[in-house]
C-alpha positions, 0 to 999 in steps of 0.5 A, spaced: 363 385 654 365 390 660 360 396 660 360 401 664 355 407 664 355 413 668 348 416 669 345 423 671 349 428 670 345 435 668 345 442 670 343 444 677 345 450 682 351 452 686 350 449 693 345 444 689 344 436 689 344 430 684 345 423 684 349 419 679 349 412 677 353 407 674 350 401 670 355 395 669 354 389 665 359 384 663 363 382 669 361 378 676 360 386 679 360 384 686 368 381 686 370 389 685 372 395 688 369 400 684 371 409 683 369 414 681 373 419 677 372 426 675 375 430 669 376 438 668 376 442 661 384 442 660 386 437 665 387 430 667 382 425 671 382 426 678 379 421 683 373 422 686 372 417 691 371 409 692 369 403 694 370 395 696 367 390 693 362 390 699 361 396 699 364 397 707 369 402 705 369 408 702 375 413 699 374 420 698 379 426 696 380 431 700 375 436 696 369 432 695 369 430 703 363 431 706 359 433 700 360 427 696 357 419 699 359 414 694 355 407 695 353 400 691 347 395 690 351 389 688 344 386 687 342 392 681 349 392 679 350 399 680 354 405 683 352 411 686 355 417 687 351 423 692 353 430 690 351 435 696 353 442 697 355 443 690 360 448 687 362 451 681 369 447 680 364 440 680 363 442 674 366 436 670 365 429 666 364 424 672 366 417 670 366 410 673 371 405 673 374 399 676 380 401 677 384 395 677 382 393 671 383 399 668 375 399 666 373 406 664 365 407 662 362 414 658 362 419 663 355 424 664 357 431 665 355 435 671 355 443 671 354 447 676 351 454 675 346 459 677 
């Protein structure tokens, strides 16, 4: 079946660095275009970022650009997302998703504290 499963959330400081990845499994990755998502306490999923099948395209909102560089190894079957300069309101549950299927991993939880 469909997997999708976000990896390397954790604590890290204000203005800090981390790395995440998704793992996907049960479907032909390489034919898809693939999100991220984020999730505050009390709040709805926002997106986060994209990016084509190919991995030649890329999506940001607003309050992640220039901080946040998503990418993609087809090969590995895997998405990543860079996370630079980090703030305390990046502190959510981040997911992976294939959006036009509406396929949705386990989120890893990022928190960005001192």
């Amino acid at each position: 079946e469909v997997q999708l499963q976000a990896f390397g959330g954790g604590l890290v400081p204000p203005g800090g660095s981390l790395r995440l990845s998704c793992a996907a499994s049960g479907f032909t990755f390489g034919n898809y275009a693939m999100s991220w998502f984020r999730q505050a306490p009390g709040k709805g999923p926002e997106f986060v970022s994209a990016i084509e099948s190919g991995g030649d395209r890329f999506r940001y909102a607003d309050s992640v650009k220039g901080r946040f560089t998503i990418s993609r190894d087809n090969a590995k079957n895997a998405l990543y997302l860079q996370m630079n300069s980090l703030k305390s309101d990046d502190t959510v549950v981040y997911y992976c998703a294939t959006p036009v299927v509406d396929w949705w991993g386990q989120g890893t939880l990022v928190t960005v504290s001192s």
